[in-house]
C-alpha positions as CSV (number, residue, x, y, z in Angstrom):
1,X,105.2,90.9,103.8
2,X,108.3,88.6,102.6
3,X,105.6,85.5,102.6
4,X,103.0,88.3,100.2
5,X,106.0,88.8,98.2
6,X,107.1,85.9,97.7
7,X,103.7,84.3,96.8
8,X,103.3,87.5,94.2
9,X,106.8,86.4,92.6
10,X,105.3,83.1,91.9
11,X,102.2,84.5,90.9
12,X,103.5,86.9,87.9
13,X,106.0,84.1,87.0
14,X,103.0,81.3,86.8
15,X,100.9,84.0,84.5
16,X,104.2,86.1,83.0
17,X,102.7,89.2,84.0
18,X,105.9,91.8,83.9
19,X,108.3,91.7,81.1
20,X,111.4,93.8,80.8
21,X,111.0,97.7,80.7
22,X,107.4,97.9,81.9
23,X,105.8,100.6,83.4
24,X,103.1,99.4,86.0
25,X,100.4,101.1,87.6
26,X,98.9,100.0,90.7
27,X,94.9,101.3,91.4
28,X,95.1,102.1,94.7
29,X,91.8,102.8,95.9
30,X,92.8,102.9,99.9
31,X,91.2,99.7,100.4
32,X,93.8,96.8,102.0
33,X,94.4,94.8,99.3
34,X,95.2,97.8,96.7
35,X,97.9,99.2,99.5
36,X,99.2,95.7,100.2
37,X,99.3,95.0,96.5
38,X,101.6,98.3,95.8
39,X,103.5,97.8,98.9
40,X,104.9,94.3,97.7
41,X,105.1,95.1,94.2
42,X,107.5,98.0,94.9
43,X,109.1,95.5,97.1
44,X,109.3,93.0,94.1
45,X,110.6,96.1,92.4
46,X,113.8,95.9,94.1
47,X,115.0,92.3,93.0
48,X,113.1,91.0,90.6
49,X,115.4,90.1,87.2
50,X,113.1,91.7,85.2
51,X,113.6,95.5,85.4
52,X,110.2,96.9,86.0
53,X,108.7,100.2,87.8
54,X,105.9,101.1,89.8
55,X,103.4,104.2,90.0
56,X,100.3,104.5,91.9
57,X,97.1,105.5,90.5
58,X,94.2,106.7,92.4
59,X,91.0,108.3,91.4
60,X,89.3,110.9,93.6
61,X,85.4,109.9,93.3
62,X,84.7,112.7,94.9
63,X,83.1,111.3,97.8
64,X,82.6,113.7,100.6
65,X,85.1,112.8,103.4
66,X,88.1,110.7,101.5
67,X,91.2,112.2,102.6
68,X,94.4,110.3,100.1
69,X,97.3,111.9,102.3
70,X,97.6,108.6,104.0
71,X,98.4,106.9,100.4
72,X,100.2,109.8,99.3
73,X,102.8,109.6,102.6
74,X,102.7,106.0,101.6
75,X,104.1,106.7,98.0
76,X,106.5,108.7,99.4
77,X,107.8,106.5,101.4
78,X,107.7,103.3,98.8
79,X,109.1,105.8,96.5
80,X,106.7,105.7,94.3
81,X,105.0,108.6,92.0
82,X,101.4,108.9,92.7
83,X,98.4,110.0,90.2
84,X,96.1,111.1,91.8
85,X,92.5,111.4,89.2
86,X,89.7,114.2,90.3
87,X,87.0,112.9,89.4
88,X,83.0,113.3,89.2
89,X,81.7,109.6,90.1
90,X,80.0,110.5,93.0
91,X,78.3,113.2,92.5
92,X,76.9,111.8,89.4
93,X,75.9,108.5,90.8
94,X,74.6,109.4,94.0
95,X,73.4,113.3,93.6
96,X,72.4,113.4,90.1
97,X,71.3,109.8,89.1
98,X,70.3,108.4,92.9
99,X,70.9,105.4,91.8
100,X,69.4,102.6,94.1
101,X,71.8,99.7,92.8
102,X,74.9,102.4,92.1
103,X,77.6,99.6,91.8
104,X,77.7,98.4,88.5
105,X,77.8,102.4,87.0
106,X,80.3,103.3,89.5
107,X,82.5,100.4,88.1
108,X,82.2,101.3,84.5
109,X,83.0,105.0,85.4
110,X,85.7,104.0,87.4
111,X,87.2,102.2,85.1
112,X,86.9,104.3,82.0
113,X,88.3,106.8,84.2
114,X,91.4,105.1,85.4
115,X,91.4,103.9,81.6
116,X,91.8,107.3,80.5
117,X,94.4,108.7,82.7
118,X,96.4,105.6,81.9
119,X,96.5,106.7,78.4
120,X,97.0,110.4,79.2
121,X,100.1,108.8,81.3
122,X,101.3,106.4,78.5
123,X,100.8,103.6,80.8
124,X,100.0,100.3,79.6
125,X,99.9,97.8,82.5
126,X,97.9,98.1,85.3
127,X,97.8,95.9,88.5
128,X,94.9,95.4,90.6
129,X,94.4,94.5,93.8
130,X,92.2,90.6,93.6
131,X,93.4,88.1,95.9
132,X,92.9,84.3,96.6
133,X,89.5,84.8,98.2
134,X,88.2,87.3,96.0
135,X,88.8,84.6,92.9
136,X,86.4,82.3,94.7
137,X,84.0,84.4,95.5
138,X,83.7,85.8,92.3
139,X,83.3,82.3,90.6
140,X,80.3,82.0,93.2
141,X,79.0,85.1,92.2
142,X,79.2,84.3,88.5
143,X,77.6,80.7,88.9
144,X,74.9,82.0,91.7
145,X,73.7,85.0,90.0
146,X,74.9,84.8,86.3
147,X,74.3,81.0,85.4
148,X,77.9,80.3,84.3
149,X,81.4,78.9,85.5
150,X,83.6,82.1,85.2
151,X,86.0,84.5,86.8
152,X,87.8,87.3,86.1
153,X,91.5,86.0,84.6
154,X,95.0,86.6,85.8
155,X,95.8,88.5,83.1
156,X,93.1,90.3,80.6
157,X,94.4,92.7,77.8
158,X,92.1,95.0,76.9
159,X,92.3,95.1,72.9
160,X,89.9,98.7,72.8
161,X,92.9,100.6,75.1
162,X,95.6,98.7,74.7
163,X,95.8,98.0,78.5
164,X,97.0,95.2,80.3
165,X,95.1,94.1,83.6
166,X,97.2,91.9,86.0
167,X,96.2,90.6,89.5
168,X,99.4,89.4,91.2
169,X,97.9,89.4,94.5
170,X,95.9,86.4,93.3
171,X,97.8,83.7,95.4
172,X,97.5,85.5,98.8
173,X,94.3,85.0,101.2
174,X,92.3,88.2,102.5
175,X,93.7,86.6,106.1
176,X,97.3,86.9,104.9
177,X,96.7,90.8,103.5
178,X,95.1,91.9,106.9
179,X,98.3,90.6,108.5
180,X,100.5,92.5,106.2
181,X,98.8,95.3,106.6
182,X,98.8,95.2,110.4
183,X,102.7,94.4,110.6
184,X,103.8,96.8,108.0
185,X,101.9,99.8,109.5
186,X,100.2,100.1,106.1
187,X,97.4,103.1,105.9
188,X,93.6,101.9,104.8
189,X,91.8,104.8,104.0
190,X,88.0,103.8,104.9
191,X,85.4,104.0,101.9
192,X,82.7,106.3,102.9
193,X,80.6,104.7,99.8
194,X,76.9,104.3,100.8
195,X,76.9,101.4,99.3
196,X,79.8,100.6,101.0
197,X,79.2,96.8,102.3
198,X,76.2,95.6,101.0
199,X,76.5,94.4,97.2
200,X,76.2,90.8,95.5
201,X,79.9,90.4,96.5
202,X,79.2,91.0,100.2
203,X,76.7,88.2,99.7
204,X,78.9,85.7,98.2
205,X,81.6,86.6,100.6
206,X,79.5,85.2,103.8
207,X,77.9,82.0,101.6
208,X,81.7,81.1,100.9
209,X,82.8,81.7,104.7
210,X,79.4,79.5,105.8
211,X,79.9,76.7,103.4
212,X,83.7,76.5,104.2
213,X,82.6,75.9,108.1
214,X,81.1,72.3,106.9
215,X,83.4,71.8,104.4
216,X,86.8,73.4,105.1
217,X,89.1,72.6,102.1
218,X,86.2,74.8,100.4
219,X,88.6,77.4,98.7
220,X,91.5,75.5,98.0
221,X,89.6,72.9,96.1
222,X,88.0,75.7,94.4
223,X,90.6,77.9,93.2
224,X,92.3,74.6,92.0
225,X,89.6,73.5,90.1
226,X,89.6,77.2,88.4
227,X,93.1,76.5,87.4
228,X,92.7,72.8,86.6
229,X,89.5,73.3,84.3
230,X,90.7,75.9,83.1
231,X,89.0,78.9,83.3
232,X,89.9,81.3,80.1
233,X,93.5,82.2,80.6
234,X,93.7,80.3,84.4
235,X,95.7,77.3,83.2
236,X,99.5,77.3,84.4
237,X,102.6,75.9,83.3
238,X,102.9,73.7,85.8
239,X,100.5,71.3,88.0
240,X,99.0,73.3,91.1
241,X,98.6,71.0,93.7
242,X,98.3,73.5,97.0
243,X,98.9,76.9,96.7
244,X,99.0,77.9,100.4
C-alpha cells in the first residue's frame, strides 16, 4: 500500500486534485480498485499538508445478492462515514427494460444517482477508482470503436452539478492494486451484474494484454504519449519520462 500511496501523492500533486478544506467522496462500488482507492486515500488523509477528508459513497443497485457489510466493516475500520444509496438500477434495467446491451443506461443511472446524493450530501469532489491500465484501455476503446484519440481526464468538473471528478489512482497498474488488495486484507465484494465481464471494455482489456506480449513497453509508451500529446486536461507540469 505505501508504494499505491505514494504513487497517488504524486498523482493529485501532478493534476492538483485536493485543495485545502475539501470534502471527498470515494464511489466505492466493491470492485478492487474503488476499495484500494479509499483505502490509500484515507491513508493519504493522515499526512498530506493539505487538510482534506474522506467519505465513502456507495449505491445499492439493487441487484439481488450484494451484501455491502464487507465495505461497511471496511469504513469502520478506515474511519470513514459511509453513504450507502438504495437505489432502483437493476430492477429497471434488467426486469423492466431487458435491456440486451444494459451498460451504457446503467452508467448514466449510476451516475445521476451518485450525482444526486452528492448534492443531497453537499459534496463536491468525488474520486473514482481508474487506474494506469484502465487509461489505456480506454484510449483503445475510444480509437477502436469511437474513431477518435481520447480518454477520460484526470480531473473533469462537471459545470451542470458542480462536481468535481478526480482519478488519483491513475498512476497505479491493475497488477499493483491486486497486490494491495491481497496484502492489506482488503474486502472485494463480487458484482453479480449479468453483464458482469463481457462489455467493449472486456474487449479492449485482452487486445491491450495481446499486443503488449509482442510489444512489451505497450502501456508505458501509451500512457506517455496521452500525457505528452496531450489529451484534454492530461498535460503535467513536469516532463513524464517513466511513471513506474
Amino acid at each position: 500500500m505505501r508504494q499505491i500511496v505514494s504513487q497517488m501523492r504524486r498523482c493529485v500533486e501532478d493534476y492538483r486534485m485536493i485543495e485545502s478544506g475539501d470534502r471527498v467522496a470515494v464511489g466505492v462500488s466493491g470492485g478492487k480498485d474503488s476499495v484500494v482507492t479509499l483505502a490509500a486515500l484515507a491513508k493519504l488523509r493522515e499526512f498530506y499538508p493539505k487538510h482534506f477528508t474522506v467519505e465513502c459513497v456507495t449505491l445499492d443497485m439493487g441487484t439481488p445478492g450484494m451484501d455491502f457489510s464487507p465495505i461497511q466493516e471496511l469504513c469502520q475500520r478506515l474511519e470513514v462515514p459511509l453513504h450507502l444509496i438504495p437505489t432502483q438500477t437493476h430492477q429497471v434495467i434488467f426486469e423492466h427494460r431487458k435491456e440486451k446491451n444494459p451498460c451504457s443506461l446503467c452508467a448514466k443511472m449510476r451516475r445521476g444517482a451518485i450525482h444526486n446524493a452528492l448534492q443531497d450530501l453537499g459534496i463536491t469532489k468525488i474520486a473514482l477508482g481508474h487506474h494506469w491500465d484502465d487509461a489505456i484501455e480506454t484510449f483503445f476503446m475510444s480509437l477502436i470503436f469511437e474513431g477518435r484519440l481520447n480518454c477520460f481526464q484526470p480531473v473533469t468538473y462537471l459545470d451542470r452539478t458542480g462536481i468535481t471528478q478526480i482519478r488519483p489512482l491513475l498512476y497505479s497498474t491493475e497488477g499493483q492494486v491486486r497486490s494491495a488488495v491481497a496484502r492489506n486484507g482488503l474486502p472485494v465484494v463480487k458484482n453479480p451484474c449479468p453483464a458482469d465481464g463481457y462489455t467493449k471494455r472486456q474487449e479492449a482489456k485482452e487486445l491491450v494484454a495481446e499486443l503488449s506480449q509482442r510489444y512489451p513497453k505497450l502501456k508505458e509508451y501509451v500512457f506517455s504519449a496521452m500525457q505528452r500529446l496531450p489529451l484534454p486536461e492530461w498535460g503535467v507540469s513536469r516532463s513524464v519520462d517513466k511513471l513506474l
